[in-house]
C-alpha positions as CSV (number, residue, x, y, z in Angstrom):
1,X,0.0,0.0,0.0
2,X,1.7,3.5,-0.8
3,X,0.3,6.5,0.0
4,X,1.2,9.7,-1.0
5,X,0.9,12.9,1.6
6,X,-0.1,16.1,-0.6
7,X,-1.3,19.8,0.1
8,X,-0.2,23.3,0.1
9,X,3.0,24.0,1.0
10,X,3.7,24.7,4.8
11,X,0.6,23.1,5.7
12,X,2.7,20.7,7.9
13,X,3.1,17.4,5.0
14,X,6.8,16.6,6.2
15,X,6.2,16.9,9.7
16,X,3.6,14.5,9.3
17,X,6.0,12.1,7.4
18,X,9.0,12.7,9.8
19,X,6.1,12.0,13.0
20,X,5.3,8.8,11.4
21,X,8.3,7.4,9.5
22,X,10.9,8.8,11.9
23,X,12.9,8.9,8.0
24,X,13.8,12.4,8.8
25,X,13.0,14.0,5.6
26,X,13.6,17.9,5.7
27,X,11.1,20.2,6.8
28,X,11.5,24.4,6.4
29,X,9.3,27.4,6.2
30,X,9.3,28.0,2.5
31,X,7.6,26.5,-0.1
32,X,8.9,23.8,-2.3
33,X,11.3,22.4,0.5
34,X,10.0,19.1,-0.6
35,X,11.3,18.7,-4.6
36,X,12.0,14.7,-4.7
37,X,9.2,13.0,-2.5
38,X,10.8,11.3,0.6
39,X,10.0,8.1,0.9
40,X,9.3,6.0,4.1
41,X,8.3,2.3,5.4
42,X,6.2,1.9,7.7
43,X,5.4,-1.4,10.0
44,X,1.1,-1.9,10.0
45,X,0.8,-2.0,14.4
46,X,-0.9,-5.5,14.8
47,X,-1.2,-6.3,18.4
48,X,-2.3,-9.8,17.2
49,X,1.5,-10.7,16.3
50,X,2.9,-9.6,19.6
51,X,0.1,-12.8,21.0
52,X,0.7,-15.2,17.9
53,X,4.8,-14.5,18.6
54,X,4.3,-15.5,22.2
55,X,2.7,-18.8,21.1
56,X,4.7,-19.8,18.6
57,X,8.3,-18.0,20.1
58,X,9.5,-17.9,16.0
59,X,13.0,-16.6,14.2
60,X,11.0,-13.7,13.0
61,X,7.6,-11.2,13.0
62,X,7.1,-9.7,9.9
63,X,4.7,-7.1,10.2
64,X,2.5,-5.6,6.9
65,X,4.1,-2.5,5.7
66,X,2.6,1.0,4.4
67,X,4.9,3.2,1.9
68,X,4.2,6.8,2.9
69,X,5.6,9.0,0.1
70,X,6.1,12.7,1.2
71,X,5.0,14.6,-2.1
72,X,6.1,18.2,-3.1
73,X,3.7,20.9,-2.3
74,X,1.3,22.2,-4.7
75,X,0.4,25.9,-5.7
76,X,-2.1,27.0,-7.9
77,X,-1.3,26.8,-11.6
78,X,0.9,23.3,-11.3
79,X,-1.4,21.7,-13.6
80,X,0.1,24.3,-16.2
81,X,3.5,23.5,-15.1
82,X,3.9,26.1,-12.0
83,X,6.0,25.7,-9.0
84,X,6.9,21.9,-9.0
85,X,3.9,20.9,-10.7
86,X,4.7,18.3,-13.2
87,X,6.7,16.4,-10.6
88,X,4.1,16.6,-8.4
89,X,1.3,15.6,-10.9
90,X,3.6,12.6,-11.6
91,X,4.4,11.4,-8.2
92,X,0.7,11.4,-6.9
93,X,0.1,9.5,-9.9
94,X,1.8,6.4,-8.9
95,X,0.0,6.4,-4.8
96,X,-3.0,3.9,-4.0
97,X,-4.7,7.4,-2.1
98,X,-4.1,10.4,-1.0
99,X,-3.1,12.1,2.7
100,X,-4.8,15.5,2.0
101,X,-2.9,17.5,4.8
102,X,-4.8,20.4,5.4
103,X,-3.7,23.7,7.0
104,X,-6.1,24.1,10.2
105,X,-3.7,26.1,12.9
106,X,-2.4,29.6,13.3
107,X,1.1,30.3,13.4
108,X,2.7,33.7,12.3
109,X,5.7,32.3,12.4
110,X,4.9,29.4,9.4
111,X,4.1,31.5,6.3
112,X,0.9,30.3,4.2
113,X,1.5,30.8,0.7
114,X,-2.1,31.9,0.4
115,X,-1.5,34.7,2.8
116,X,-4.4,33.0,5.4
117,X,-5.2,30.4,7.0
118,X,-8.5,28.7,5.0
119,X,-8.8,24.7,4.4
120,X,-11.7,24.8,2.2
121,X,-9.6,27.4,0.1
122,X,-6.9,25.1,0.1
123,X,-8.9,22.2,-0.6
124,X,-10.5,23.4,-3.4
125,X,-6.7,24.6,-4.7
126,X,-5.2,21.2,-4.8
127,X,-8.7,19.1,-6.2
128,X,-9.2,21.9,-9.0
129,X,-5.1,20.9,-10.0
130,X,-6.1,17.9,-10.2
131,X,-9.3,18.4,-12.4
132,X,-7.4,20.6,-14.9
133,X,-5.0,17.9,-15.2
134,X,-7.5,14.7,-15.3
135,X,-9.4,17.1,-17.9
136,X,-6.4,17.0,-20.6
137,X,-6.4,13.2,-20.3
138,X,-10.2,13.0,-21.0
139,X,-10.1,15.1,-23.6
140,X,-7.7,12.7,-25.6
141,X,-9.4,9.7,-24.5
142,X,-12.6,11.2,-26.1
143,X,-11.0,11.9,-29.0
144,X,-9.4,8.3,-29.7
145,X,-12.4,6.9,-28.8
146,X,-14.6,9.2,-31.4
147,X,-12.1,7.8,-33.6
148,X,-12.7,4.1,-32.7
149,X,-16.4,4.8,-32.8
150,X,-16.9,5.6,-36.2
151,X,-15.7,2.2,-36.8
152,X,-16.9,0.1,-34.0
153,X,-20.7,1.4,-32.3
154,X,-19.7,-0.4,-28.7
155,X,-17.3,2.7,-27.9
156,X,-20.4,5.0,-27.9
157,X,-21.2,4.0,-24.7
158,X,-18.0,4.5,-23.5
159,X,-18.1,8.1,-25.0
160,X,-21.3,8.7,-23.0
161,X,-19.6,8.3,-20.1
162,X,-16.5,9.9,-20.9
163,X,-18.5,12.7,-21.8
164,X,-20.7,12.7,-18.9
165,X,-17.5,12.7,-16.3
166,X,-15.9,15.1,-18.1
167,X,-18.8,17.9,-17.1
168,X,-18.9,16.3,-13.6
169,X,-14.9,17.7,-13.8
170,X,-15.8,21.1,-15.5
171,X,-18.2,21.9,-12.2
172,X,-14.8,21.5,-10.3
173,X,-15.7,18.2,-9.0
174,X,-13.6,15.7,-8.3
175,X,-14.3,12.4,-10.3
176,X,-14.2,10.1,-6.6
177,X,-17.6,12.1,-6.6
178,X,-19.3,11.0,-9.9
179,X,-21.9,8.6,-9.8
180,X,-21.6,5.7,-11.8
181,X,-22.7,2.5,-12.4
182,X,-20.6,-0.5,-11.2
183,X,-19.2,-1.4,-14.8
184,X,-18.8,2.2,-15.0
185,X,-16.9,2.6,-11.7
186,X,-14.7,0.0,-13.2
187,X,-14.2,1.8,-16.2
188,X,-13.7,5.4,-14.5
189,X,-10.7,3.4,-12.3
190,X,-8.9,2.4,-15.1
191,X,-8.5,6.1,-16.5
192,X,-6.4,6.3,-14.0
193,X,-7.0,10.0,-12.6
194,X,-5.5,12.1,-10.0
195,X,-9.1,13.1,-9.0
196,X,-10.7,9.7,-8.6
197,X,-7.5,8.4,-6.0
198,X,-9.4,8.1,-3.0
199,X,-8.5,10.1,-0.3
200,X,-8.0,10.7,3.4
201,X,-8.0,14.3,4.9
202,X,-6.0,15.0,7.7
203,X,-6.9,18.3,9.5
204,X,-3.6,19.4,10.9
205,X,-4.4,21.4,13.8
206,X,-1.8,22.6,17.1
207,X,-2.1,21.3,20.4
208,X,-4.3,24.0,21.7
209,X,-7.2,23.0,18.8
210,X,-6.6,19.4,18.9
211,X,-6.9,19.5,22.8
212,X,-10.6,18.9,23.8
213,X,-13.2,18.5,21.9
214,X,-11.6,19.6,18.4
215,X,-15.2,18.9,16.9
216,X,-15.9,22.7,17.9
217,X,-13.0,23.6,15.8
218,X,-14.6,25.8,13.0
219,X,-11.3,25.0,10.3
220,X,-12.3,21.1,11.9
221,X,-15.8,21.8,11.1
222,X,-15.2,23.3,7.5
223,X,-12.7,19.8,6.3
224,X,-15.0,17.9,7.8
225,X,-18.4,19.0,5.6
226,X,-16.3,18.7,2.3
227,X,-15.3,15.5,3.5
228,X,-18.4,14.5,4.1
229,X,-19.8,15.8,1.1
230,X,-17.3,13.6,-1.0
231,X,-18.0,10.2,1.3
232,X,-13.7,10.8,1.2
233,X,-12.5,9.5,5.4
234,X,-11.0,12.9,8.2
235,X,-8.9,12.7,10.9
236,X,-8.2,14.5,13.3
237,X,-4.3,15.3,13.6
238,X,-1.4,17.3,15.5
239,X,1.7,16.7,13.4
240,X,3.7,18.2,15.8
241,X,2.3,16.3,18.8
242,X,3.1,13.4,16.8
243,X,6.6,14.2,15.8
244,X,6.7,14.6,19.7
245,X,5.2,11.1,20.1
246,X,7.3,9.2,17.5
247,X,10.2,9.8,19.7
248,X,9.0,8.1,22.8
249,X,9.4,4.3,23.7
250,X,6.2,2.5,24.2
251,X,5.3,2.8,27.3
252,X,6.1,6.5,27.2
253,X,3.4,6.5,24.6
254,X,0.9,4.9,26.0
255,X,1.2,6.9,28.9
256,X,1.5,10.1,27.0
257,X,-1.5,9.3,24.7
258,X,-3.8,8.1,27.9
259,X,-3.4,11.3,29.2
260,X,-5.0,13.3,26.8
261,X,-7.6,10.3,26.2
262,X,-6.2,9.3,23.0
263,X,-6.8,5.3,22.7
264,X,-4.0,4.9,20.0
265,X,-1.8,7.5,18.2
266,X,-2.4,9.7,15.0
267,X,-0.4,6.7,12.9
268,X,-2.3,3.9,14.1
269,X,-5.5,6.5,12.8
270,X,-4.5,7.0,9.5
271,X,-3.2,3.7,8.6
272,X,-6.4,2.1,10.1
273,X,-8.4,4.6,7.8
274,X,-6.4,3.6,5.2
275,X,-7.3,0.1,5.1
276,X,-10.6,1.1,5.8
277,X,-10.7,3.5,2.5
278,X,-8.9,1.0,0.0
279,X,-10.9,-1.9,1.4
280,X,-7.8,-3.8,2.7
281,X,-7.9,-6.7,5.7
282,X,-4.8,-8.6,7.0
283,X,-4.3,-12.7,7.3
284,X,-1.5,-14.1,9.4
285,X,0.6,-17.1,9.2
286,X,2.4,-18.3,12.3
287,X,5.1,-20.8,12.6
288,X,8.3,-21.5,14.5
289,X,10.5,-19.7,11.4
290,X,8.1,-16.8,11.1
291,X,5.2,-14.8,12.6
292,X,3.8,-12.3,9.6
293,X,1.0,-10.5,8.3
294,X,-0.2,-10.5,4.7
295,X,-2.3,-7.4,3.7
296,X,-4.8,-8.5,0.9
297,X,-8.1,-6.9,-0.6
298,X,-11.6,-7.9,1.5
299,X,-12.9,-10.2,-0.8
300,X,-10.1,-12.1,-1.9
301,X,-10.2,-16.2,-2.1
302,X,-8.1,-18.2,-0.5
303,X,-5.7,-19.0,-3.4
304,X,-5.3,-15.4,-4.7
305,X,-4.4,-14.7,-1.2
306,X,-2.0,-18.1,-1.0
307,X,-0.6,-15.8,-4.5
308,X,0.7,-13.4,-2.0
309,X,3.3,-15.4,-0.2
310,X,4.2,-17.3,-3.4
311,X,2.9,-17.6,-7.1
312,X,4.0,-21.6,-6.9
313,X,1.3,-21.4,-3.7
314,X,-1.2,-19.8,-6.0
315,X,-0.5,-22.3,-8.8
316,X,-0.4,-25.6,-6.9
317,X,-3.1,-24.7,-4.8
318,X,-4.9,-27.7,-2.7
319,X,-6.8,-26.3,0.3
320,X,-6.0,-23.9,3.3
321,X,-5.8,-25.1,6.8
322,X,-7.7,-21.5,8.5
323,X,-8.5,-21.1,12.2
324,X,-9.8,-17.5,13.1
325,X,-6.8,-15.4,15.4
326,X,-9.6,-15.0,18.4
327,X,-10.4,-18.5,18.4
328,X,-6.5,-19.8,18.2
329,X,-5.9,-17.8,21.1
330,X,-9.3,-18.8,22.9
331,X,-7.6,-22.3,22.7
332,X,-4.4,-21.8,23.7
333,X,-2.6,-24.2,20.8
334,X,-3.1,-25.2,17.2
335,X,-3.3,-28.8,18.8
336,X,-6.0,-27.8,21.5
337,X,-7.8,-25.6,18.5
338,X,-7.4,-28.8,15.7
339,X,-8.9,-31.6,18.9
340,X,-11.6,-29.0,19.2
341,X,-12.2,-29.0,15.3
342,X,-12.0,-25.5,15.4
343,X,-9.2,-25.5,12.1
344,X,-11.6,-25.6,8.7
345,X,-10.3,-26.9,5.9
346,X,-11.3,-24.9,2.8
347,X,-10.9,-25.0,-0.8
348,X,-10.6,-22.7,-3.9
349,X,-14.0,-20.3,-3.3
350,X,-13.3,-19.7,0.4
351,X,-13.0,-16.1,1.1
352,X,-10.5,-14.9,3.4
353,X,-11.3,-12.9,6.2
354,X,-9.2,-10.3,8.1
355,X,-7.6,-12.0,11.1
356,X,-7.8,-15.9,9.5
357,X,-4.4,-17.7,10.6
358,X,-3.6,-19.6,7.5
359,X,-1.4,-22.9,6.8
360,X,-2.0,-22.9,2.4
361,X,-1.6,-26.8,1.2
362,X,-0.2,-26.8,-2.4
363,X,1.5,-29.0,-4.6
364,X,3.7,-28.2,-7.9
């Protein structure tokens, strides 16, 4: 899963990424600082390998990984080439969704490029980039298909559509927002534009807004009715509470995050609305060599998951051993779980669901 972490510049983007990756990428009070996007790894917290590790004492936990990708920041006129605006066009092209970091504190001492402070300004600044830009590629697309049209009548339903998004875009919509059929969702996906990436806003306030009820926080208030309006996920964030944060150990944290009534940190948030957004779930496997979590699409069947670890698993697939992680632990053992006939054996059309401990049978 990559994700890339867009806005204005000095809106707070590489604080965020430093908070969370600890990769130290640079972060200064002028715009542009960030020209290549910094890059950063980051382990998926999964309390359930800490229990599975205790069980089965293995070599190794392998954790599932999110790529965060700090992205230049974006200023009006990049989809004409302004500022860094190609590069940036390019790099949020190749993200799975978008970290919208959006400006929601005072500070005279962090310069807006805008002049003011003003999220739905600033949101509207970055999705209308987008637009221009996803409006260029339909505009060829309808063209080429026109072309293939006069030859072939199938592609005028494909025009239709192409047509129809295309005013959706010129009303300064983002195409996440069209309505469309299911075929037609499937279609709009693989036009692959910067407008339809789904997207997370994080509403970056300081401590004093974040402290509380941050609800009442009008910039709060104002992401969170545009979010709302798109169906696109919020949270709530202090970057530089977090960049505090990523430097304590655990318990420090825990502490630290109890006392302002925080059940888990701003991280944990945005990675678990991240899977929540791109529809993702998590399967373990758990042996003496290695305790590790596989992140897959909700949905997918036991071999295509099987696929993950290995294509010969995929190919040679026989059956999956699967045992639920609160039942395993419930039991104590694999052997209490298997005497209890709690481990299913399941075949090619099993589903997999998000917290199945697997053993994949397969011959090649």
């Amino acid at each position: 899963m990559k994700l890339g972490i867009v806005g204005l510049p000095n809106v707070g983007k590489s604080t965020l990424f430093n908070a969370i990756t600890n990769a130290g990428a640079e972060a200064a009070n002028y715009p542009f600082c960030t020209i290549d996007p910094n890059v950063g790894i980051v382990p998926v917290p999964d309390k359930r390998l800490d229990a599975l590790s205790e069980m089965y004492h293995p070599k190794k936990v392998t954790p599932a990984v999110v790529e965060f990708v700090d992205i230049a920041g974006l200023v009006r006129g990049a989809s004409k080439g302004e500022g860094l605006g190609n590069k940036f066009l390019s790099h949020i092209r190749q993200v799975d969704a978008v970290v919208h970091v959006v400006r929601c504190f005072e500070n005279d001492n962090i310069i807006h490029v805008e002049g003011s402070i003003d999220p739905g300004r600033d949101i509207e600044t970055v999705n209308l980039e987008l637009i221009l830009s996803d409006l260029e590629i339909l505009d060829r697309r309808i063209d080429k298909t026109a072309k293939l049209a006069k030859g072939d009548k199938k592609y005028l339903l494909e025009i239709q559509f192409l047509e129809r998004l295309k005013e959706h875009l010129e009303k300064g919509l983002p195409a996440r927002t069209a309505e469309c059929l299911e075929e037609e969702r499937e279609f709009l996906l693989s036009l692959d534009l910067l407008s339809a990436k789904p997207v997370i806003y994080a509403a970056n306030m300081d401590e004093s807004g974040f402290a509380g009820d941050y609800h009442l926080n009008p910039r709060y208030k104002a992401v969170s009715e545009i979010a709302e309006g798109e169906r696109s996920r919020l949270i709530p964030i202090c970057a530089r509470m977090e960049e505090e944060i990523s430097g304590m150990e655990d318990e420090e944290k825990t502490l630290f995050l109890s006392e302002l009534g925080l059940p888990e940190s701003g991280l944990d948030r945005l990675i678990g609305a991240c899977y929540t957004l791109l529809g993702l779930i998590s399967f373990l496997t758990a042996g003496a060599p290695e305790v590790r979590a596989w992140t897959i699409k909700s949905g997918t069947k036991a071999p295509q998951a099987a696929g993950k670890i290995h294509s010969d698993f995929e190919r040679g697939f026989i059956r999956a051993e699967v045992i639920h992680f609160d039942d395993l632990i419930a039991c104590g053992s694999m052997a209490s779980a298997k005497e209890k006939g709690l481990v299913r054996s399941e075949g090619k059309d099993y589903v997999m669901r998000d917290g199945d401990v697997v053993l994949f049978r397969f011959n090649v």
